[in-house]
C-alpha atoms as one frame of an Amber mdcrd trajectory, in Angstrom:
protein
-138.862  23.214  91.610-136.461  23.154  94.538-132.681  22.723  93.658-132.453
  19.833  95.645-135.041  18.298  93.928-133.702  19.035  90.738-130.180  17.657
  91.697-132.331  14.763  92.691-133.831  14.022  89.428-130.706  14.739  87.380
-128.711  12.194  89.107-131.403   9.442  88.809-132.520  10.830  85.064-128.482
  10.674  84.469-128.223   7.133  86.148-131.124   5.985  84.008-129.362   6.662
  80.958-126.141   5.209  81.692-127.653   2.163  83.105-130.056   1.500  79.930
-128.025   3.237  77.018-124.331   2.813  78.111-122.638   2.761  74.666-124.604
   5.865  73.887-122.624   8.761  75.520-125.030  10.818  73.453-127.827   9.667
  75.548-126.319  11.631  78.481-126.497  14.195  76.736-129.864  14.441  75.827
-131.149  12.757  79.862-129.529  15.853  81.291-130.462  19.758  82.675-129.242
  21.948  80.188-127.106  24.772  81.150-126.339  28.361  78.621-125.052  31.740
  80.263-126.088  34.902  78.235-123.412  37.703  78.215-125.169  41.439  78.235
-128.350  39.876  78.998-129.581  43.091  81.157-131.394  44.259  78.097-132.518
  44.459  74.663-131.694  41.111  72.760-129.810  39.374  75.299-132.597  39.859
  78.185-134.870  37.944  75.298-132.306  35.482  74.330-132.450  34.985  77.937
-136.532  34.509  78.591-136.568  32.277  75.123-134.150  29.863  76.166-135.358
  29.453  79.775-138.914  29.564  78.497-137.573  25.827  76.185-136.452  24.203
  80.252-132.874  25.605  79.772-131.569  27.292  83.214-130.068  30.467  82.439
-126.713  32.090  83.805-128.513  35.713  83.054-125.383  38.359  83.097-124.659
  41.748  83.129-121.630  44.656  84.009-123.965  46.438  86.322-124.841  44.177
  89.320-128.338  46.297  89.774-129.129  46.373  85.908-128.851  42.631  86.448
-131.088  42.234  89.016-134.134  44.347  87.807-133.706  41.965  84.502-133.927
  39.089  86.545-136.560  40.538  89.080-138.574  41.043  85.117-137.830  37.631
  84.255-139.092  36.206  87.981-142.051  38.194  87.621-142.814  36.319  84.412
-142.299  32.790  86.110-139.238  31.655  85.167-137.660  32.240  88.711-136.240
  28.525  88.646-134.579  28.729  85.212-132.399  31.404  85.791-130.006  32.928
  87.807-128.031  36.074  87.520-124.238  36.626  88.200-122.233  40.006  87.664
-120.398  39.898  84.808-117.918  42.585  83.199-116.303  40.773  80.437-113.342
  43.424  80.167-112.037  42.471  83.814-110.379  38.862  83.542-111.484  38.724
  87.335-114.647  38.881  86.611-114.887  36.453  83.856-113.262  33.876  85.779
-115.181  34.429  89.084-117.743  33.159  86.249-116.204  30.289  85.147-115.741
  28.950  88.805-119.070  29.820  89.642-120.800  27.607  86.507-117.957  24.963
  87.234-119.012  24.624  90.843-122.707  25.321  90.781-123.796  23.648  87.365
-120.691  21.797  86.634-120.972  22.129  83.107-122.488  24.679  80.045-123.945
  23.850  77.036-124.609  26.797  75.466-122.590  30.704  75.483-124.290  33.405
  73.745-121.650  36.113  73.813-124.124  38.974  73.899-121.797  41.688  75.612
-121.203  44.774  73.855-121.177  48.537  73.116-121.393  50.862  70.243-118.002
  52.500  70.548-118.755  56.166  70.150-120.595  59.195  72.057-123.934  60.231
  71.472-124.449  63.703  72.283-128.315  63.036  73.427-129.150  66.871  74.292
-128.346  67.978  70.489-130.402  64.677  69.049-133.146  65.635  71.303-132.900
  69.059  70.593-133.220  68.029  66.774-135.948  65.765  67.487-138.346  68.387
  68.911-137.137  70.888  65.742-139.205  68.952  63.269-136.209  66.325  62.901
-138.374  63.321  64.715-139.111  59.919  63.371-138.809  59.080  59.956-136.309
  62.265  59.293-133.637  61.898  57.530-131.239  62.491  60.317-127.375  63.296
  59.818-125.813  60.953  62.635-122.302  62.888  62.053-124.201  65.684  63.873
-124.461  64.031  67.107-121.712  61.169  67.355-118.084  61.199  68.258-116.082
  58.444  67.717-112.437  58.890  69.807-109.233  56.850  69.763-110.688  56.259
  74.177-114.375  55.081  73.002-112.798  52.805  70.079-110.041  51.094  71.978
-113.216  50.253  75.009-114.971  49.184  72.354-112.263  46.347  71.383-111.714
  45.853  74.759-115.019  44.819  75.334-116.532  43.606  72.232-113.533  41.528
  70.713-110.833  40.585  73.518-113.635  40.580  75.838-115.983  38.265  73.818
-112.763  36.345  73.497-111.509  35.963  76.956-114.732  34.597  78.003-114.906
  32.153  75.625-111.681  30.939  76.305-112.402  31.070  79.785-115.795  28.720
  79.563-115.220  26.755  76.480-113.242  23.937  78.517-116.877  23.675  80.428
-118.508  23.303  77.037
């Protein structure tokens, strides 16, 4: 559906409910689009978080750090049908900049969210993948009991990205869209 069209039927679904139901502010609610943005939606649970709720007639703000890890998620998701439910826009929740180049975008293009799935996140230490494959192809594969001490380093660097990103980040974001709530 063309976004004109859909702006088209929003207002006159929206003016409906005002006009019929105008002591029930909860009808607005419920004669509206409905809006969510997914953080870390490039992959893994928030990429399906992403094609569930778009799949249910929710448009999608899909996001991600890496502007072309973004768009190959999104080119998935379009190749699936859901090209008008969702949208993609860089997101790298440890940059303030970022997050509220966000927030103006879904205040000026949607003018409102209704749901935030803070997705965003990383594990916090090194994996050192040579060694683990190297153990892997030594008779340590699947369903080996595997000694993860072996081939991850946590550091005071690793940990404090980790908190950046996966509590002040989670954090600033939600501070930063929560008024659009």
């Amino acid at each position: 559906m063309a976004e004109a069209t859909k702006r088209y039927l929003h207002t006159k679904i929206s003016l409906f409910c005002f006009t019929f139901f105008p002591e029930f502010v909860v009808a607005f609610f419920f004669c509206s689009f409905r809006y969510a943005v997914v953080t870390g939606a490039n992959k893994g649970i928030g990429l399906e978080t992403v094609r569930q709720l778009a799949s249910n007639g929710i448009t999608v703000v899909l996001t991600a750090r890496d502007e072309k890890r973004g768009l190959e998620a999104f080119d998935k998701l379009k190749e699936s049908g859901l090209t008008g439910q969702v949208v993609f826009h860089q997101l790298d929740v440890a940059d303030p900049a970022s997050v509220a180049s966000l927030a103006d975008f879904i205040k000026t293009q949607l003018g409102k969210l209704d749901i935030l799935v803070n997705n965003a996140g990383i594990g916090g230490v090194g994996l050192d993948s040579d060694a683990f494959k190297a153990s892997e192809n030594s008779g340590g594969g699947e369903g080996a009991n595997i000694d993860w001490t072996k081939f991850l380093t946590e550091t005071y660097p690793l940990t404090e990205e980790c908190l950046q990103i996966n509590y002040y980040g989670s954090k600033r974001t939600a501070e930063a869209l929560i008024p659009l709530l």
